[in-house]
Biopython code that builds the backbone (N, CA, C, O; Angstrom):
import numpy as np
from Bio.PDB.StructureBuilder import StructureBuilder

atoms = [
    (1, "UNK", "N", (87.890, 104.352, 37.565)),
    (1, "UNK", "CA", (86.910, 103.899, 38.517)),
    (1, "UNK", "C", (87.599, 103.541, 39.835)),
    (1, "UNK", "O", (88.568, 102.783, 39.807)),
    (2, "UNK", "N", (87.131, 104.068, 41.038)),
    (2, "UNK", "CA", (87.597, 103.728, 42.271)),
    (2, "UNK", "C", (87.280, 102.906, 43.175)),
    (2, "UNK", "O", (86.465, 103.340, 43.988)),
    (3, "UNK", "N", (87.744, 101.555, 43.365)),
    (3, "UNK", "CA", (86.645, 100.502, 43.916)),
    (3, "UNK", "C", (86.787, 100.536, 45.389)),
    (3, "UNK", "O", (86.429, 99.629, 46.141)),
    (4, "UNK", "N", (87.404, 101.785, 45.786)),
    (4, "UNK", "CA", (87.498, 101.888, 47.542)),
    (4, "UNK", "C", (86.434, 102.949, 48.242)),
    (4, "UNK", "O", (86.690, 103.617, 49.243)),
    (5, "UNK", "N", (85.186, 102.964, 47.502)),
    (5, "UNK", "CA", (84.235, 103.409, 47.980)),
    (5, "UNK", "C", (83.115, 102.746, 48.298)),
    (5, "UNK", "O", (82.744, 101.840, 47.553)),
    (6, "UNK", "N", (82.254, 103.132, 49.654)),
    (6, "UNK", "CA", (81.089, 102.307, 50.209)),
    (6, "UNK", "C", (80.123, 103.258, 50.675)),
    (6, "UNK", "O", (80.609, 104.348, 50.979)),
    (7, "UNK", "N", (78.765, 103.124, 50.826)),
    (7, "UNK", "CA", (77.652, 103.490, 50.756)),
    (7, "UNK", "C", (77.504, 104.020, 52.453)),
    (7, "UNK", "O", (76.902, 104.997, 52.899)),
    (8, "UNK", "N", (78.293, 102.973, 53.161)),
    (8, "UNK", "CA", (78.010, 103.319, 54.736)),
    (8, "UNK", "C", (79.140, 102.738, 55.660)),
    (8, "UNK", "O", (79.847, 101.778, 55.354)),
    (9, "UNK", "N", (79.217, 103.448, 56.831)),
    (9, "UNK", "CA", (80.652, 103.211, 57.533)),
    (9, "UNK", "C", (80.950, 102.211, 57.136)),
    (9, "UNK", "O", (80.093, 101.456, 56.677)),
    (10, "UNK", "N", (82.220, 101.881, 57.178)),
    (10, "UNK", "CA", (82.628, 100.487, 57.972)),
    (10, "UNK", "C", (83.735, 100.609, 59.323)),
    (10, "UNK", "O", (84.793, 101.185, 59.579)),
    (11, "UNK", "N", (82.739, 99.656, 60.012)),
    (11, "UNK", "CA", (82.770, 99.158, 61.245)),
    (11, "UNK", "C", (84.282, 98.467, 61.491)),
    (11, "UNK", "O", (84.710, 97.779, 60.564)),
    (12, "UNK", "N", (85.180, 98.626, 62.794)),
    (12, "UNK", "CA", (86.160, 98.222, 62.566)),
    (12, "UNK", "C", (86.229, 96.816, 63.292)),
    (12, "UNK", "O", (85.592, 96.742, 64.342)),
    (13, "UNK", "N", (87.273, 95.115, 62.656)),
    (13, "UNK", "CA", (86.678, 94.363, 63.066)),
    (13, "UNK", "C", (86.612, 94.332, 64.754)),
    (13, "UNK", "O", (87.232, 95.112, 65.478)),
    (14, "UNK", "N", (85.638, 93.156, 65.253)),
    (14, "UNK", "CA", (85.363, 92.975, 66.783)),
    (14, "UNK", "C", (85.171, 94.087, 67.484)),
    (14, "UNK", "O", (85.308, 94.086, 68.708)),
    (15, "UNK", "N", (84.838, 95.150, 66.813)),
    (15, "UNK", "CA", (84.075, 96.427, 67.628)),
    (15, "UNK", "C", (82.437, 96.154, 68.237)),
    (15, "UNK", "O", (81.310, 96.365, 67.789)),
    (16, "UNK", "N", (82.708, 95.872, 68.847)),
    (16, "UNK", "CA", (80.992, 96.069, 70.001)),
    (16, "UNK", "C", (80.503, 97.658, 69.904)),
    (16, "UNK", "O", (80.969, 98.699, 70.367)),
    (17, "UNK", "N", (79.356, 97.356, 69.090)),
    (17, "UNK", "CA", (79.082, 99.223, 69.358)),
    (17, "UNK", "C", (78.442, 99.431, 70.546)),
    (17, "UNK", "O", (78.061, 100.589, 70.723)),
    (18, "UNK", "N", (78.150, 98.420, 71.655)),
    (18, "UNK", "CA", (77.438, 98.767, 73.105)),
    (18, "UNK", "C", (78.655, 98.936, 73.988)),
    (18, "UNK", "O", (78.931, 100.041, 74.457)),
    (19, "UNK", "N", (79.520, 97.662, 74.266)),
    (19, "UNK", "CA", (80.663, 97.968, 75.069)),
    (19, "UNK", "C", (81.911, 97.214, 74.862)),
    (19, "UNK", "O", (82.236, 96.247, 75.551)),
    (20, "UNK", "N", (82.530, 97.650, 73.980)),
    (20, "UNK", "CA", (83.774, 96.703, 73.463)),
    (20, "UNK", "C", (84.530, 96.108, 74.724)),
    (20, "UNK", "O", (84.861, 96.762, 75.713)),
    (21, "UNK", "N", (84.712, 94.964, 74.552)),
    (21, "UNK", "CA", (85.760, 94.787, 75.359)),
    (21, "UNK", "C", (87.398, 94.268, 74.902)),
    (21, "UNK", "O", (88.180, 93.496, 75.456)),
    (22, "UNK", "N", (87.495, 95.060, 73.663)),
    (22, "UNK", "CA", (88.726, 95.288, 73.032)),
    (22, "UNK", "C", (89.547, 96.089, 73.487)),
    (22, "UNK", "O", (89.091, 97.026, 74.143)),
    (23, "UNK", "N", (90.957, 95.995, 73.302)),
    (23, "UNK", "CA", (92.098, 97.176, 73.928)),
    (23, "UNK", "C", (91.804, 97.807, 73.338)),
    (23, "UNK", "O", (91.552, 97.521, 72.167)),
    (24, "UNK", "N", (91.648, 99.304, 73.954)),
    (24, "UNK", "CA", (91.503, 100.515, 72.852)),
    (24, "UNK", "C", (92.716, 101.807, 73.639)),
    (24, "UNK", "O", (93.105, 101.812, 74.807)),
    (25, "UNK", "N", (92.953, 102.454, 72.908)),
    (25, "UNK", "CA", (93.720, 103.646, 73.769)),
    (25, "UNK", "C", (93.098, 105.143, 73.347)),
    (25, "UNK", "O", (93.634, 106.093, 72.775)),
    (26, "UNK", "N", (91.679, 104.948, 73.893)),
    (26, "UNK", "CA", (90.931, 106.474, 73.515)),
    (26, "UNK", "C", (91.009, 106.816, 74.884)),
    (26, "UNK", "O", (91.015, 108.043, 74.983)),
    (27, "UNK", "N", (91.098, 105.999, 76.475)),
    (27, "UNK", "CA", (91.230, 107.364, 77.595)),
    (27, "UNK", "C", (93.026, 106.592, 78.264)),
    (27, "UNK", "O", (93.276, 106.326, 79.440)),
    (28, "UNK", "N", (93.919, 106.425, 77.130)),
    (28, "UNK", "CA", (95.029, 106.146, 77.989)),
    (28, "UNK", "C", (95.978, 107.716, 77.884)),
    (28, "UNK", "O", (96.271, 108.323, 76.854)),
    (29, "UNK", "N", (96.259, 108.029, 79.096)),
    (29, "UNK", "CA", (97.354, 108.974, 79.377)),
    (29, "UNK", "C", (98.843, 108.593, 79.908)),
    (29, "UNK", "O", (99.295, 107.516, 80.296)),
    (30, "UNK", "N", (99.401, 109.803, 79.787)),
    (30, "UNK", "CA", (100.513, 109.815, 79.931)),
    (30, "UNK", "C", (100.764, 109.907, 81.450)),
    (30, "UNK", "O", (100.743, 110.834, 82.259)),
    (31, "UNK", "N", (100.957, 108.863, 81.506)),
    (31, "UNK", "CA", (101.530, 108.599, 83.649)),
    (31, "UNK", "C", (103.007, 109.086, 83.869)),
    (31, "UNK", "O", (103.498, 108.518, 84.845)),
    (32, "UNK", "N", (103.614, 109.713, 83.434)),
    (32, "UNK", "CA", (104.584, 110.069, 83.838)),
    (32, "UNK", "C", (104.687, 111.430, 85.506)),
    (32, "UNK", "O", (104.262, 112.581, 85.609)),
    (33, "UNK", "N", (105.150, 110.877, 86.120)),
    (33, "UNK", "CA", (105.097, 111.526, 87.521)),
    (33, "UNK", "C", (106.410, 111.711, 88.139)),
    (33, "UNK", "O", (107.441, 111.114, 87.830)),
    (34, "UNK", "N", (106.237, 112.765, 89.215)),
    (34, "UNK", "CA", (107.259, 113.071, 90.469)),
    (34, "UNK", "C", (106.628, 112.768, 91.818)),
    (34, "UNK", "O", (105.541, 113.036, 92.331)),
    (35, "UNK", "N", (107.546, 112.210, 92.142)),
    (35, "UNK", "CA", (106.483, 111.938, 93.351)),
    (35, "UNK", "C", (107.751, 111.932, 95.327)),
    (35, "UNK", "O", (108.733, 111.339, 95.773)),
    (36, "UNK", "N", (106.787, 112.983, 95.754)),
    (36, "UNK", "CA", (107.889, 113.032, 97.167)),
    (36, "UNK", "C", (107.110, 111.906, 98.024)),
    (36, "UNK", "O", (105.968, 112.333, 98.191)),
    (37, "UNK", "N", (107.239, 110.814, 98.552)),
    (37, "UNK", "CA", (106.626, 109.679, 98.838)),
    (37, "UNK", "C", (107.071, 109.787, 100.407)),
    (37, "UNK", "O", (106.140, 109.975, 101.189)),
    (38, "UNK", "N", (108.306, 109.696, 100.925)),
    (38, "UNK", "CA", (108.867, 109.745, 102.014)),
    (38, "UNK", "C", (109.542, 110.624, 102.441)),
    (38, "UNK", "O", (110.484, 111.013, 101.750)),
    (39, "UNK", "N", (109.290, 111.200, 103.668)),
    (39, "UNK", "CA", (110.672, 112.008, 104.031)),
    (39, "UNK", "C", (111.058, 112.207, 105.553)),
    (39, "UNK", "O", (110.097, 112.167, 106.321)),
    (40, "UNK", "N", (111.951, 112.355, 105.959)),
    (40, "UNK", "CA", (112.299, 112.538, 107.491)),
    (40, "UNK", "C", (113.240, 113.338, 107.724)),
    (40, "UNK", "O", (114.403, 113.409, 107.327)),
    (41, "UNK", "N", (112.421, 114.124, 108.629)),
    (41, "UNK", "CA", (114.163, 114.953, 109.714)),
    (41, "UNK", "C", (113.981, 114.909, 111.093)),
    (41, "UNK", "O", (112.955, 114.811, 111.765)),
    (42, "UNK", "N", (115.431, 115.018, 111.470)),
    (42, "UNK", "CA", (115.580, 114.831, 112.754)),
    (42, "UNK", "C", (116.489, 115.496, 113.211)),
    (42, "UNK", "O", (117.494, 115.586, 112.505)),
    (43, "UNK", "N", (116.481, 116.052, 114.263)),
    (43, "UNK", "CA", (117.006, 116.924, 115.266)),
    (43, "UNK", "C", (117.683, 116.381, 116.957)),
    (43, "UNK", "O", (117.246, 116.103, 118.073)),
    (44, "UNK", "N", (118.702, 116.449, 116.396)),
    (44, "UNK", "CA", (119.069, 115.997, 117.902)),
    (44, "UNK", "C", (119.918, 117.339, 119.173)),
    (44, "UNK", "O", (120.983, 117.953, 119.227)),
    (45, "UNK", "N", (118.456, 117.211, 120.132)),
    (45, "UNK", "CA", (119.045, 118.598, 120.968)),
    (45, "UNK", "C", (119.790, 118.125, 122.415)),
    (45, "UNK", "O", (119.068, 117.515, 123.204)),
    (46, "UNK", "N", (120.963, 118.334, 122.739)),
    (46, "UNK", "CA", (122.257, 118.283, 123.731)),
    (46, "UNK", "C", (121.361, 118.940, 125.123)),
    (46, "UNK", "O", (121.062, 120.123, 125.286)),
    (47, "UNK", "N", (121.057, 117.809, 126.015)),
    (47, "UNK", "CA", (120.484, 118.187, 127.324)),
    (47, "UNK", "C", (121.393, 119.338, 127.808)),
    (47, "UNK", "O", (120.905, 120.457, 127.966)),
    (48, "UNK", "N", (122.757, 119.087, 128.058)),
    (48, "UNK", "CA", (123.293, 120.059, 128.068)),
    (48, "UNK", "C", (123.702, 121.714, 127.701)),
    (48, "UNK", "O", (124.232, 122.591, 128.383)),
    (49, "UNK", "N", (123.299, 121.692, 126.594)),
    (49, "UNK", "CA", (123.063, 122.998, 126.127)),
    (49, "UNK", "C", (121.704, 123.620, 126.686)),
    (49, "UNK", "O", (121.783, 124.834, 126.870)),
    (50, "UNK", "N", (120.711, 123.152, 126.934)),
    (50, "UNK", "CA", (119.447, 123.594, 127.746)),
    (50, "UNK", "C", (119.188, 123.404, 129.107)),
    (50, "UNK", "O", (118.117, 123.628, 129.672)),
    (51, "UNK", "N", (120.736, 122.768, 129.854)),
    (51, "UNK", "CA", (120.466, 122.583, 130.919)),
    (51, "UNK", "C", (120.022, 121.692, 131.846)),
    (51, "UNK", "O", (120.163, 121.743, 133.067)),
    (52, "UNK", "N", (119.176, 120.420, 130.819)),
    (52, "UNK", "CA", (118.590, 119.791, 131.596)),
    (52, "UNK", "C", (119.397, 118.552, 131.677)),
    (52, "UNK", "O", (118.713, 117.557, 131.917)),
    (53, "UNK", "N", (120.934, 118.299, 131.512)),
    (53, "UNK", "CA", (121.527, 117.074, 131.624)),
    (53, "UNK", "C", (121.778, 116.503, 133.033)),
    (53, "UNK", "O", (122.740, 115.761, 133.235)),
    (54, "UNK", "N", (121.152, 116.752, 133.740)),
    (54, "UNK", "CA", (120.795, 116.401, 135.743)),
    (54, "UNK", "C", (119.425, 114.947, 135.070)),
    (54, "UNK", "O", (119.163, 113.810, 135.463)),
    (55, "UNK", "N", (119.183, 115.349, 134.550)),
    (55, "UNK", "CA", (117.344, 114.681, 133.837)),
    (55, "UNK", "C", (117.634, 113.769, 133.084)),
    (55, "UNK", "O", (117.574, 112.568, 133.348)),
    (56, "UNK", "N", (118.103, 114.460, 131.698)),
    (56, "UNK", "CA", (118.039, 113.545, 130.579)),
    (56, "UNK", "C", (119.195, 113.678, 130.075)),
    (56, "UNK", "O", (119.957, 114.643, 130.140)),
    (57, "UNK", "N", (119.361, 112.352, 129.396)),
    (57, "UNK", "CA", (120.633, 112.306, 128.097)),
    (57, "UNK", "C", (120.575, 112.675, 126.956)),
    (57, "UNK", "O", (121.455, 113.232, 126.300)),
    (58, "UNK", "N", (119.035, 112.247, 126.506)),
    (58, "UNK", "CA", (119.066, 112.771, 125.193)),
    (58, "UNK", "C", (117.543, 113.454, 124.708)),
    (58, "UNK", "O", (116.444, 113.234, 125.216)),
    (59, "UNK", "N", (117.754, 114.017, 123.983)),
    (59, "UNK", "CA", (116.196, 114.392, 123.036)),
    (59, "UNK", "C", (116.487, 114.556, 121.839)),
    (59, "UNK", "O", (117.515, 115.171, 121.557)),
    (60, "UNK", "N", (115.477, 113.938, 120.635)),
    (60, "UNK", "CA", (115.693, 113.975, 119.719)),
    (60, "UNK", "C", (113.940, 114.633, 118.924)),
    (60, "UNK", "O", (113.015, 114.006, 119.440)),
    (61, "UNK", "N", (113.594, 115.356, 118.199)),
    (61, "UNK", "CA", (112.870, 115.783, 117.925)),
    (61, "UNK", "C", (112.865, 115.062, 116.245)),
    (61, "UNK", "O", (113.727, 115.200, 115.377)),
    (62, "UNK", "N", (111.630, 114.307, 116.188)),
    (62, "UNK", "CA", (111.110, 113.799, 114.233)),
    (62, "UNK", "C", (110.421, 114.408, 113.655)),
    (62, "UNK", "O", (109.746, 115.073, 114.440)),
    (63, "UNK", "N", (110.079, 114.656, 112.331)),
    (63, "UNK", "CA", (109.073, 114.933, 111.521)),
    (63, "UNK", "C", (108.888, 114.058, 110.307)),
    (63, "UNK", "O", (109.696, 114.218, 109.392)),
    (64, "UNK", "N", (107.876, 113.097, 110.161)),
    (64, "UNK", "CA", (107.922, 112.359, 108.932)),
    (64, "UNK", "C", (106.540, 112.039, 108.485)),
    (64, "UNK", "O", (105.635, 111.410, 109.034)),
    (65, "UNK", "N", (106.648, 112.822, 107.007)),
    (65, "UNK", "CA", (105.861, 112.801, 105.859)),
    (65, "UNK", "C", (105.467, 111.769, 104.654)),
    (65, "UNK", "O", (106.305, 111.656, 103.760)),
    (66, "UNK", "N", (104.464, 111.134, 104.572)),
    (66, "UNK", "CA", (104.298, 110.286, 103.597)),
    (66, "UNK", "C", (103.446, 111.197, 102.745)),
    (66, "UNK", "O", (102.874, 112.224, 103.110)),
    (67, "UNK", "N", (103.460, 110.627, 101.510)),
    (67, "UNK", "CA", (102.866, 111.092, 100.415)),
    (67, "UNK", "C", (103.018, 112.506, 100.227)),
    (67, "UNK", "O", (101.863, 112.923, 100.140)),
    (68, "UNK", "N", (103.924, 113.613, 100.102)),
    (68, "UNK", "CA", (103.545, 114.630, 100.639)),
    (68, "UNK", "C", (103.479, 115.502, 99.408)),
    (68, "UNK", "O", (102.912, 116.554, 99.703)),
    (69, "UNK", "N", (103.841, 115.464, 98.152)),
    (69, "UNK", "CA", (103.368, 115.548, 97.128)),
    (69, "UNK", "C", (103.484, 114.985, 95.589)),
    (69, "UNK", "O", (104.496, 114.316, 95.383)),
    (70, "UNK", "N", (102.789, 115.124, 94.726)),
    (70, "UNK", "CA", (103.225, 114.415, 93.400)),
    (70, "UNK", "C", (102.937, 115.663, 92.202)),
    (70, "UNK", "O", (101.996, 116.435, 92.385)),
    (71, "UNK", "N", (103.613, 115.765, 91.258)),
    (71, "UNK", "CA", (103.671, 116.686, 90.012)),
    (71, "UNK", "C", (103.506, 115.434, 89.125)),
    (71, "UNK", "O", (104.353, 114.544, 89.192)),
    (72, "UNK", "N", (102.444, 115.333, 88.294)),
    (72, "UNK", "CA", (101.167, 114.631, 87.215)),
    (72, "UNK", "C", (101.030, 116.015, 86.558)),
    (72, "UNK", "O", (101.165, 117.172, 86.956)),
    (73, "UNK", "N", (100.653, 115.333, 85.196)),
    (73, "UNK", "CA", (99.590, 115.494, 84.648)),
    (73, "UNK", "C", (98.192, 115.009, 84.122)),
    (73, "UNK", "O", (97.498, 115.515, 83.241)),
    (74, "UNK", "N", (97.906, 113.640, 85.070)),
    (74, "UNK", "CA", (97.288, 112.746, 84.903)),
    (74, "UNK", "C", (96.045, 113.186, 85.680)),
    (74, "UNK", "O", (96.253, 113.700, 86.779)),
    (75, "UNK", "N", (94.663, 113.042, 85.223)),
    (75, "UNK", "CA", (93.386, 113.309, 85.527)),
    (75, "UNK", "C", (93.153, 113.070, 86.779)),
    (75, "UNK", "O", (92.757, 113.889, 87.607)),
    (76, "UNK", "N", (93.490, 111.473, 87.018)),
    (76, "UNK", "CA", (92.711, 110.990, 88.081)),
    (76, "UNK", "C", (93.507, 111.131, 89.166)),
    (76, "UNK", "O", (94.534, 111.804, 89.074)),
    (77, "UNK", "N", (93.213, 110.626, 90.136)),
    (77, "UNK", "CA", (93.614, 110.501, 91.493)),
    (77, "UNK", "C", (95.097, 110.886, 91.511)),
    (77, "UNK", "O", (95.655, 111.976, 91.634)),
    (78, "UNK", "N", (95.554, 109.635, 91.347)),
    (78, "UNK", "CA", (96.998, 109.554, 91.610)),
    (78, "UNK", "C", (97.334, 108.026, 89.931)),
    (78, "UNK", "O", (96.608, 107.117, 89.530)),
    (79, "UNK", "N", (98.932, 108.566, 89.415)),
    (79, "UNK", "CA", (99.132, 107.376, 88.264)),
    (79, "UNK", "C", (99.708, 106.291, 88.553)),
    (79, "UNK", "O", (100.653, 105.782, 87.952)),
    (80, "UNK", "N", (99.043, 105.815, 89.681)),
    (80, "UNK", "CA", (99.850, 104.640, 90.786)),
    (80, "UNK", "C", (98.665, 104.434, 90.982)),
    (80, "UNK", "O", (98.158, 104.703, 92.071)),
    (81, "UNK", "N", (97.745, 103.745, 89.646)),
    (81, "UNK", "CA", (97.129, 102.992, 90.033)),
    (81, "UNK", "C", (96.732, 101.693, 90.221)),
    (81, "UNK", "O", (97.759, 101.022, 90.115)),
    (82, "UNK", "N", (95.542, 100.777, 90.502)),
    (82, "UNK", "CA", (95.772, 99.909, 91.035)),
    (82, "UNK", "C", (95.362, 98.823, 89.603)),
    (82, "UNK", "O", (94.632, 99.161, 88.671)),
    (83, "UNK", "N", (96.239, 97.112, 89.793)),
    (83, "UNK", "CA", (96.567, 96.517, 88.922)),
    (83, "UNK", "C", (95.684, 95.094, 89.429)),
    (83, "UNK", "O", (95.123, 94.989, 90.520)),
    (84, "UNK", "N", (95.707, 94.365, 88.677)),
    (84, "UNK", "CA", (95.331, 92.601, 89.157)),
    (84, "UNK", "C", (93.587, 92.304, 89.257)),
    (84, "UNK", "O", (92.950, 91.332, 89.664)),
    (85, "UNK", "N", (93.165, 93.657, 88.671)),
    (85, "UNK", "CA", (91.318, 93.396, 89.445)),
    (85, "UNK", "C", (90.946, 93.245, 87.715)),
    (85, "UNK", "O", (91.632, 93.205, 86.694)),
    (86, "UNK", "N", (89.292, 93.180, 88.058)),
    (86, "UNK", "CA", (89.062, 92.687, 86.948)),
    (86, "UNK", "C", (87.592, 92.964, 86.851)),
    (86, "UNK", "O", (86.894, 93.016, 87.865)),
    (87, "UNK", "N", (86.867, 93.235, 85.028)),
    (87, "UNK", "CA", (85.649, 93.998, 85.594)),
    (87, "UNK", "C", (84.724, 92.717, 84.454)),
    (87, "UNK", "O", (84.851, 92.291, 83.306)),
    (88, "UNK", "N", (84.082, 92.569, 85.273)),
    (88, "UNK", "CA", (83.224, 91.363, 84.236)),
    (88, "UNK", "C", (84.415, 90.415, 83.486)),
    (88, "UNK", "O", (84.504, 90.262, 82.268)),
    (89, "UNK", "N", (85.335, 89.797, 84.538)),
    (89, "UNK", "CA", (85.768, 88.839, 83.781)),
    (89, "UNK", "C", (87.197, 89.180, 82.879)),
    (89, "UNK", "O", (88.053, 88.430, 82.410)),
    (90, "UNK", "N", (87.071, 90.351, 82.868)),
    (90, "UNK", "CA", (88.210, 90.577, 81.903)),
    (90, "UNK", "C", (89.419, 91.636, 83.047)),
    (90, "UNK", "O", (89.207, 92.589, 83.797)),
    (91, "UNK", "N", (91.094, 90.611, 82.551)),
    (91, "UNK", "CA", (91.828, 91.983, 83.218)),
    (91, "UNK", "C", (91.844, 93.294, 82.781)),
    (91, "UNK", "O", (91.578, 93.756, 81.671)),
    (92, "UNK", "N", (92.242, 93.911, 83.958)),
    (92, "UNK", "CA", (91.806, 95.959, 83.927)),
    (92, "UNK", "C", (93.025, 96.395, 84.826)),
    (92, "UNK", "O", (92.965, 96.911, 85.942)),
    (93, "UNK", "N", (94.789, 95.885, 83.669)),
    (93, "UNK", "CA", (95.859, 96.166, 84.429)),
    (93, "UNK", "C", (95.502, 97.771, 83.636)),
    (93, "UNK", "O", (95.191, 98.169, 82.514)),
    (94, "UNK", "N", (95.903, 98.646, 85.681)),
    (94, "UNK", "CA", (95.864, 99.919, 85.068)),
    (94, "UNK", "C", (95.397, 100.966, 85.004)),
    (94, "UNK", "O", (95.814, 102.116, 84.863)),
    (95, "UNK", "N", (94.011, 100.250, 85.178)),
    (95, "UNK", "CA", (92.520, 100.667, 84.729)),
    (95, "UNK", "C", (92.560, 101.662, 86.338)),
    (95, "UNK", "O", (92.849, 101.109, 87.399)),
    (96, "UNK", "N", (92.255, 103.005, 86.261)),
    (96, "UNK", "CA", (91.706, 104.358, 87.617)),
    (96, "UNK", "C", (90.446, 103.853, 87.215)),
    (96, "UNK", "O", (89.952, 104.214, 86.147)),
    (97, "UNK", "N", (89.869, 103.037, 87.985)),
    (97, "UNK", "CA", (88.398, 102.677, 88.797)),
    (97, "UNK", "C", (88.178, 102.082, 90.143)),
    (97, "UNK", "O", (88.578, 100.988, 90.541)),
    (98, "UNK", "N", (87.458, 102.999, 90.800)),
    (98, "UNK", "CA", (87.492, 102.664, 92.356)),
    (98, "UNK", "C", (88.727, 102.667, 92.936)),
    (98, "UNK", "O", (89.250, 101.601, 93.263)),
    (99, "UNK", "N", (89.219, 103.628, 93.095)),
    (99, "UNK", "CA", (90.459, 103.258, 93.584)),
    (99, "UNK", "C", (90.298, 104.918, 94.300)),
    (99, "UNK", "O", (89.958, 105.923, 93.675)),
    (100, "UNK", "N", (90.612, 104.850, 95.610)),
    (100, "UNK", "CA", (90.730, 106.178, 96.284)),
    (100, "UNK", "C", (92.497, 106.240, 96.564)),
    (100, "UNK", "O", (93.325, 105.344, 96.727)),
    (101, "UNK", "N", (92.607, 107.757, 96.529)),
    (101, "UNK", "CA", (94.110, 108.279, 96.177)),
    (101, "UNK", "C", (94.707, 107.902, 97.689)),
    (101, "UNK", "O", (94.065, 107.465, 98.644)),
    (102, "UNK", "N", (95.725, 108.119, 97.636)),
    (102, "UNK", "CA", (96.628, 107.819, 98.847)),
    (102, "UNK", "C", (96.505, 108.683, 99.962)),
    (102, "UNK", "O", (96.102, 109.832, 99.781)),
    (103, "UNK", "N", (96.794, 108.286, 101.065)),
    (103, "UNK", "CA", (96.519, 109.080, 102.201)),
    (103, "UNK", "C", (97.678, 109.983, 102.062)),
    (103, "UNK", "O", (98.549, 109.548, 101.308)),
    (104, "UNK", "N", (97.966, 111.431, 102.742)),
    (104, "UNK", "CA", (99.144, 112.245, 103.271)),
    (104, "UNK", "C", (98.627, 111.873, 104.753)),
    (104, "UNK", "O", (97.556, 111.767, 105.351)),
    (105, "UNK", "N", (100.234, 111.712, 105.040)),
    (105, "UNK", "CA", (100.503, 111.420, 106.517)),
    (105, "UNK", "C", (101.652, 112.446, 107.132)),
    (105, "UNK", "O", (102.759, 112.581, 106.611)),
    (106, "UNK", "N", (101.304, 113.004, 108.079)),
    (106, "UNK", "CA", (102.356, 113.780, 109.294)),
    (106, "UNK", "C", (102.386, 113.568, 110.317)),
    (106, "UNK", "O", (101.522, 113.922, 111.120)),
    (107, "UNK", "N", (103.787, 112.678, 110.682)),
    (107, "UNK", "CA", (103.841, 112.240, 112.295)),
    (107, "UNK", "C", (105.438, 113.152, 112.956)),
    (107, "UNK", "O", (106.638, 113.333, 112.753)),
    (108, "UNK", "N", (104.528, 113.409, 113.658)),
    (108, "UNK", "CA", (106.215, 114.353, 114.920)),
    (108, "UNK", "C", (106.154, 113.183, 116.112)),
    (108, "UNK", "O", (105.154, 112.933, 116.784)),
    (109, "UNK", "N", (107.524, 112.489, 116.227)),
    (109, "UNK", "CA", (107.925, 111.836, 116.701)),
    (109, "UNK", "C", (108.856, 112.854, 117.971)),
    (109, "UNK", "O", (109.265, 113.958, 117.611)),
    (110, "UNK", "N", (109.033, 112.537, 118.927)),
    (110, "UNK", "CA", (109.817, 113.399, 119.993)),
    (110, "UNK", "C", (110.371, 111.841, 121.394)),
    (110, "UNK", "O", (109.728, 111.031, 122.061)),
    (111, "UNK", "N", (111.484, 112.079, 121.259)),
    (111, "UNK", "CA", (112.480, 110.868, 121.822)),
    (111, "UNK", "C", (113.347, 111.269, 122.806)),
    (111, "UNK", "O", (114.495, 111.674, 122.622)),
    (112, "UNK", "N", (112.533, 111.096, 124.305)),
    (112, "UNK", "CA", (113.810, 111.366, 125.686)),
    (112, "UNK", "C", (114.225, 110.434, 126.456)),
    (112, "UNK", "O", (113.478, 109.787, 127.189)),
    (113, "UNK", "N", (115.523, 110.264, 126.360)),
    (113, "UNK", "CA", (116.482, 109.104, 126.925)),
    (113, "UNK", "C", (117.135, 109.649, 128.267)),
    (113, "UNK", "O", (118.016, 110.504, 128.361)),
    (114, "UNK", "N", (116.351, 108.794, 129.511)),
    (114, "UNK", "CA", (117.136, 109.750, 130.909)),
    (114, "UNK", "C", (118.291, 108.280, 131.404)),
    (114, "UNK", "O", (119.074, 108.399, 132.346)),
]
sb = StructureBuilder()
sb.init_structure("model")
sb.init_model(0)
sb.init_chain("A")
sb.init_seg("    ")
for serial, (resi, resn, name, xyz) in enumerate(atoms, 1):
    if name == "N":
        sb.init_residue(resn, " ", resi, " ")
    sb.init_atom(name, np.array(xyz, "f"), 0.0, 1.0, " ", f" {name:<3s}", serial, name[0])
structure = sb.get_structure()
């Protein structure tokens, strides 16, 4: 005789069948990422070689990139998401809700010293 049989589920304990607010890991993923976040180059061009050292001393030509890409395999936005908020009371370290992805930024910087 097998006394580990029952007639109908059982329920696991402190499960809310409307909206648990138990840890569960049914939508946690794997955040593992690459991420190019910053970058800069710079060019420095010799008035002299173009002639114009009567004018100027220097020119320097920038290019700098924020955010400029990330390799995820993560659904949402970006896996840098945001921590410390809280939804009815309870913390939600972690939690991709409301959270819009990061800006990409490109600024050319250009620098003449007479």
């Amino acid at each position: 005789r097998n006394l580990n049989t029952t007639d109908f589920a059982i329920q696991f304990p402190n499960e809310d069948v409307n909206n648990s607010n138990e840890v569960s890991t049914r939508y946690l993923e794997d955040g593992a990422y690459l991420k190019l976040n910053n970058a800069t180059l710079g060019y420095n061009l010799l008035a002299n070689k173009i002639g114009l050292d009567d004018y100027v001393n220097d020119i320097r030509f920038t290019l700098t990139g924020q955010n400029l890409f990330i390799i995820t395999d993560y659904t949402g936005y970006s896996p840098e998401v945001n921590t410390g908020s809280e939804i009815d009371g309870i913390q939600t370290f972690g939690i991709d809700r409301y959270t819009y992805p990061n800006s990409r930024t490109i600024l050319f910087g250009l620098n003449v010293s007479f």
